[in-house]
N, C-alpha and C positions, 0 to 999 in steps of 0.2 A: 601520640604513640611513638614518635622518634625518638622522645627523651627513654622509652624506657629503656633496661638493660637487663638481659638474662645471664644465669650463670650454670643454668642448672636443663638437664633432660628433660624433667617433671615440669620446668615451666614451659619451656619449647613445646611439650605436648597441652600444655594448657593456652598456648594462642589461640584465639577466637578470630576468624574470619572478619571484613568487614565491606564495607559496598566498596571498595576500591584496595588493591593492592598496598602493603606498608611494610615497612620495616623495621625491625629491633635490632640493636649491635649486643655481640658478645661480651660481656667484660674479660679481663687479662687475655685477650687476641687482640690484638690492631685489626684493621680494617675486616675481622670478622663478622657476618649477621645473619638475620635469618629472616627471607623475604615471605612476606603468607598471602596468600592468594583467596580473591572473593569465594574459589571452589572450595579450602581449605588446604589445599595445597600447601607444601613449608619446603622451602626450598634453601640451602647452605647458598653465603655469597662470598666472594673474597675480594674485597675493594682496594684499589693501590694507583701509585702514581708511576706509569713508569718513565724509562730513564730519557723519552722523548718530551717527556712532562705533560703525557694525553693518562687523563684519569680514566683508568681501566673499573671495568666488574668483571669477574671472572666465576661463573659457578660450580661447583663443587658439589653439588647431590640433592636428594630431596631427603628430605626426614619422614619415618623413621630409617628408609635403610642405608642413610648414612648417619651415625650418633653423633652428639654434639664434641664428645673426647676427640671420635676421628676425624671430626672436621676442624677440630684445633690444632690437631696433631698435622694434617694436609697443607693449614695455615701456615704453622711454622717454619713447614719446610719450605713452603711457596716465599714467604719473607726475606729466605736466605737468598735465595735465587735473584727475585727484583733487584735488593742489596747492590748486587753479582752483574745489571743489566737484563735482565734475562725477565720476558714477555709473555705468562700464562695464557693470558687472553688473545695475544695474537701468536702465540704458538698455537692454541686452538683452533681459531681462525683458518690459518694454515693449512694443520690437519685436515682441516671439512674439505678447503678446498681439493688437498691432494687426494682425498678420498674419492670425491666427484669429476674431477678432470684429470687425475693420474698425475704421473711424477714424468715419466718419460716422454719425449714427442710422439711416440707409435700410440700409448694411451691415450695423451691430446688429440691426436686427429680423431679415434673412437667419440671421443664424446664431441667433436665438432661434428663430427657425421649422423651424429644420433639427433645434434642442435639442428642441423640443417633440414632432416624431416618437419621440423614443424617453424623452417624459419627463424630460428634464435641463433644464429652462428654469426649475427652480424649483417652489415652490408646492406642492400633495398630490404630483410625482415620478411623474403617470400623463401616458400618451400624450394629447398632443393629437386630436381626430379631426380626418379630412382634411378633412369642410365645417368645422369652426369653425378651422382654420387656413386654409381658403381663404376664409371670412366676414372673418378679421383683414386676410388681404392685400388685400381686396377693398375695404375701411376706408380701411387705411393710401394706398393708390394713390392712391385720391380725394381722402381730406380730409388728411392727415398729409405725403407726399410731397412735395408741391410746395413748399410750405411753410416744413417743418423738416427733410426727409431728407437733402439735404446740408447740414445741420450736422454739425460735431463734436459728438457726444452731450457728450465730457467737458469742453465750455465751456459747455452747457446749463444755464440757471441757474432756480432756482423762478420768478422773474420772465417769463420766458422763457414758460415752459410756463403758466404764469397767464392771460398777455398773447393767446395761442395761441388757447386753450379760451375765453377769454372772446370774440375776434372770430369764432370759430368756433360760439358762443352766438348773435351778434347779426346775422352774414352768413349763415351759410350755409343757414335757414333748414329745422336739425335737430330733430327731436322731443328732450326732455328723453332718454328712453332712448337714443337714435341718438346722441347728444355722449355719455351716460356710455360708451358700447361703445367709441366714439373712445378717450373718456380713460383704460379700462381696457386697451387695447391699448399706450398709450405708457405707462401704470405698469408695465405688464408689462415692455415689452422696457427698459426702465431699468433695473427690479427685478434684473433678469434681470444687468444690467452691474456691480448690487455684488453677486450672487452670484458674480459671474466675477473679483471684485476689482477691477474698472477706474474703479468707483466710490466712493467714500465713503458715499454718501447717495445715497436716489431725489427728485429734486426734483420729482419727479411726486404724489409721496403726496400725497393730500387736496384732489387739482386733477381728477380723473376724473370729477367732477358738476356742473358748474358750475350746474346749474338743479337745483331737487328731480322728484326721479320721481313719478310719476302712480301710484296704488295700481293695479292691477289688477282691475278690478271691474267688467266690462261681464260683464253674461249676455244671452243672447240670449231675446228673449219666446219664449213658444209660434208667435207668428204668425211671427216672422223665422226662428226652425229650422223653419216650413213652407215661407215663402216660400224658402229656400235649397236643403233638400231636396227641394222639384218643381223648380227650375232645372238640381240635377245627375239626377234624373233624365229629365228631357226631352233636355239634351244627351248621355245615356248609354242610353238607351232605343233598340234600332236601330226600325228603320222597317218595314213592313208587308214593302218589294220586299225586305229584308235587310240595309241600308245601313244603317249608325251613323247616330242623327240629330243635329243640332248645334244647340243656342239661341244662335240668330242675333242675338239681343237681347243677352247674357252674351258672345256671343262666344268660349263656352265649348267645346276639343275632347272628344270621349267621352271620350278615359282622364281628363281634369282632372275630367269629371263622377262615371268609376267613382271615380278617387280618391276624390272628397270625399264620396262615398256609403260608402265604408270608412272611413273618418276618421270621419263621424257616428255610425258603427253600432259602430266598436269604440274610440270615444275615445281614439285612440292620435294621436300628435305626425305632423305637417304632415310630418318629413325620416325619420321610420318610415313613415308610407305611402308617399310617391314613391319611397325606395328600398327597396322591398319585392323580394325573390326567390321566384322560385318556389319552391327547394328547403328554402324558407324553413314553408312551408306541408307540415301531414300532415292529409291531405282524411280520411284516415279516421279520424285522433284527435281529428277537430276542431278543430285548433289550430295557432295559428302564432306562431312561437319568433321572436321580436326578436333577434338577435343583441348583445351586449353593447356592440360598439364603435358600435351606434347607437340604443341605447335611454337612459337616462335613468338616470344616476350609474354606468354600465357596468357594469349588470346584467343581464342575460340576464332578461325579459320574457316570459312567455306569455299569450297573447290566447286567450278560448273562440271557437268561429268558430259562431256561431248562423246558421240557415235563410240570414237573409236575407242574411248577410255572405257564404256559397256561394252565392246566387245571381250578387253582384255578381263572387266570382273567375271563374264561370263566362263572365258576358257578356267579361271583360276577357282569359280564353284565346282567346275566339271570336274576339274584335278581334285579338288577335296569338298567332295559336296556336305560334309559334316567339323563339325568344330565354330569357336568364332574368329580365330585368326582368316584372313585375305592367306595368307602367306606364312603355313605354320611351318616350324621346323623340322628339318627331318628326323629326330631322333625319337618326333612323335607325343612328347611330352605335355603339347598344351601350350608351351611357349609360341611365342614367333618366330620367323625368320632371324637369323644371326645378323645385323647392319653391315659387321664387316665381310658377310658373306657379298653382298654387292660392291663394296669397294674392292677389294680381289678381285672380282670380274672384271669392272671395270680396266684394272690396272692387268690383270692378262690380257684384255683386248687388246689394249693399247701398245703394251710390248709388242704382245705377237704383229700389229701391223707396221708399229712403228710410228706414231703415232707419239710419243712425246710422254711425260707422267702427266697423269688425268685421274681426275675423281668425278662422284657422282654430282658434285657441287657445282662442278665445273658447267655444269647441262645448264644448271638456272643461269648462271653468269651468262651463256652464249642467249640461250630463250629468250632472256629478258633483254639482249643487245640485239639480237634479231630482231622480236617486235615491236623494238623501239626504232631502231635504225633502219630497220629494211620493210619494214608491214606497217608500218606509221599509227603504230600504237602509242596512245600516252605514257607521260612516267607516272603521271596519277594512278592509273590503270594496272599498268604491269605491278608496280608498285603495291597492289591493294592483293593484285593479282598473287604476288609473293609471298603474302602475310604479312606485309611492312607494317607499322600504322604510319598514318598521314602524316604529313610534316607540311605539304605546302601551303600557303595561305597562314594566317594569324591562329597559334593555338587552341584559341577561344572556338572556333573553327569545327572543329572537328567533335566538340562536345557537341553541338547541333546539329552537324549536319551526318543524318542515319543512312541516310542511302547506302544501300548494298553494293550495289557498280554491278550486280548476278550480271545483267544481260550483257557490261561492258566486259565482264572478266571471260564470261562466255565464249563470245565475238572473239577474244582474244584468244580462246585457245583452240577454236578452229580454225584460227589461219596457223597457228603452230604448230596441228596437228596435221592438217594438209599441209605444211612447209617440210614438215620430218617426211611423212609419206612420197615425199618429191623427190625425195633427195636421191641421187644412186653415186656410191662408192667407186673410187677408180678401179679396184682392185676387187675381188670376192676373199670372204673371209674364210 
């Protein structure tokens, strides 16, 4: 069937299918043919060598509604071009991809954020969560967009992105960690553009820090986890007539107080308490199941719920005895609590006492150095207790061995919770 040769409409309509795909060439066209498919399908093809010397096919329409004139006439002109250097089939190419991932960086990052819902953006190939993709959008708007999003990523040079991070260093008036989040958001959707092929190279690598990071090392004294803990409970403590009371000083609302009074008691993460559910919680096992897409390397987490951590669910049903949020928002919407509404708190406590800058993170760093240091708790323990996974012992390890640690993690947080309850501040807040 290779050898034959058509010249004419009337035979092109007279191809007959066959159990496998084949082809016939045009006469008076070069690399003209016409591919026919087991369905019957007839398809225009234009065959060429280009000027990298990779032998191209390039197609051109189906039949009937492109004639055989117009696809010689398409040919022609496509001949002069190759001639010329010039790549039909990877100018197509091209096209698809700039159709699918855009031309500008601000389009790129859209469809890495779209990749990232289901894991295709590259990197470990797991889902993004919806706050650290709305934390990245939330980035880019501010400090990236205006800036560099309408560029074209693929004229984007290391220079370029140097030039960026460094005025973005000395204007914008960011913490060393706040510029590297910046900078690991445009490595990423760069990254992201030679995994899709539209790049060569990331000329992002080794620009995402422009400043060194700060070690992590603040722990909070005995006196600052007192003075913190009477501020959330005074603004979460209701009042004698029945009414939630509010510290009008912190500026602090009851749920921002229940929160952080669960946050201290079961040293779990700032965006694991605010979007806490209720169905989340089993009042009678004691215990409340983190959900994997919000706990910490998406692992399914369980917390022991000690005395005092049921008291605080209880005032926080009374406050909103309907909905599933723990800690809904106040604008009433169904949402959660706002995360950076507890980081505010914290950081007005800490002003107003004086007290140094402090986050809610900062609680697990001291907790975990307390019941390691001063309550003679394991690091296996705390450890498990934090949502870590296991590292000690041989990897092999940990596939075996299932043990829960419930009653060690337990034991651990009522001595942390009697250690908080101990505490009294030099000063009243």
């Amino acid at each position: 069937m290779a050898s034959v040769k058509i010249s004419t409409d009337r035979q092109v309509a007279a191809l007959k299918p066959g159990a496998k795909p084949y082809e016939v060439t045009v006469e008076k066209s070069r690399g003209l043919c016409v591919r026919v498919f087991p369905t019957g399908i007839k398809k225009f093809e234009y065959r060429y060598v280009a000027g990298s010397g990779a032998r191209r096919r390039h197609r051109l329409g189906q039949y009937p509604g492109l004639s055989l004139s117009e696809a010689k006439a398409t040919v022609a002109a496509l001949s002069v071009g190759v001639v010329n250097g010039e790549d039909p089939a990877e100018d197509r190419a091209r096209e698809r991809e700039r159709a699918r991932t855009g031309d500008t960086l601000s389009e790129l990052a859209e469809t890495y954020w779209k990749a990232s819902e289901k894991g295709l953006h590259g990197g470990r190939r797991r889902p993004k969560r919806p706050i650290s993709i709305a934390n990245e959008r939330g980035l880019w708007r501010k400090h990236v967009a205006p800036t560099l999003g309408a560029r074209r990523f693929e004229e984007l040079r290391r220079a370029d992105i140097k030039a960026f991070m460094r005025a973005l260093a000395t204007e914008s008036g960011l913490a060393p960690a706040s510029l590297a989040s910046v900078g690991t958001v445009i490595q990423g959707v760069l990254g992201f553009a030679v995994d899709e092929e539209r790049l060569e190279a990331n000329p992002a690598v080794g620009l995402a820090r422009p400043l060194a990071l700060k070690a992590r090392e603040r722990l909070f004294s005995d006196h600052a986890l007192a003075v913190i803990w009477r501020a959330a409970m005074i603004a979460s403590t209701p009042r004698p007539d029945g009414e939630p009371s509010e510290d009008i000083h912190a500026r602090m609302a009851p749920e921002t107080g229940l929160a952080i009074r669960l946050l201290m008691l079961s040293l779990t993460r700032r965006s694991e308490v605010v979007g806490a559910r209720w169905r989340e919680f089993d009042l009678k096992a004691g215990q409340w199941t983190i959900p994997s897409d919000r706990a910490k390397a998406n692992h399914i987490h369980v917390v022991p719920l000690v005395p005092e951590v049921l008291e605080v669910l209880s005032l926080a049903k009374r406050l909103h005895p309907h909905g599933d949020c723990v800690f809904p928002a106040a604008k009433g919407d169904g949402e959660h609590l706002e995360p950076r509404a507890v980081t505010r708190a914290f950081a007005r406590i800490c002003r107003r006492h004086n007290l140094g800058a402090g986050s809610p993170h900062d609680v697990k760093r001291s907790g975990a150095t307390t019941l390691v240091g001063r309550l003679g708790v394991g690091r296996l323990v705390v450890g498990m207790l934090l949502g870590h996974t296991a590292r000690e012992g041989a990897a092999v390890t940990s596939v075996y061995d299932r043990h829960t640690y419930m009653p060690e993690k337990r034991h651990a947080l009522e001595l942390w919770a009697r250690h908080l309850q101990a505490l009294e501040p030099d000063e009243q807040p």
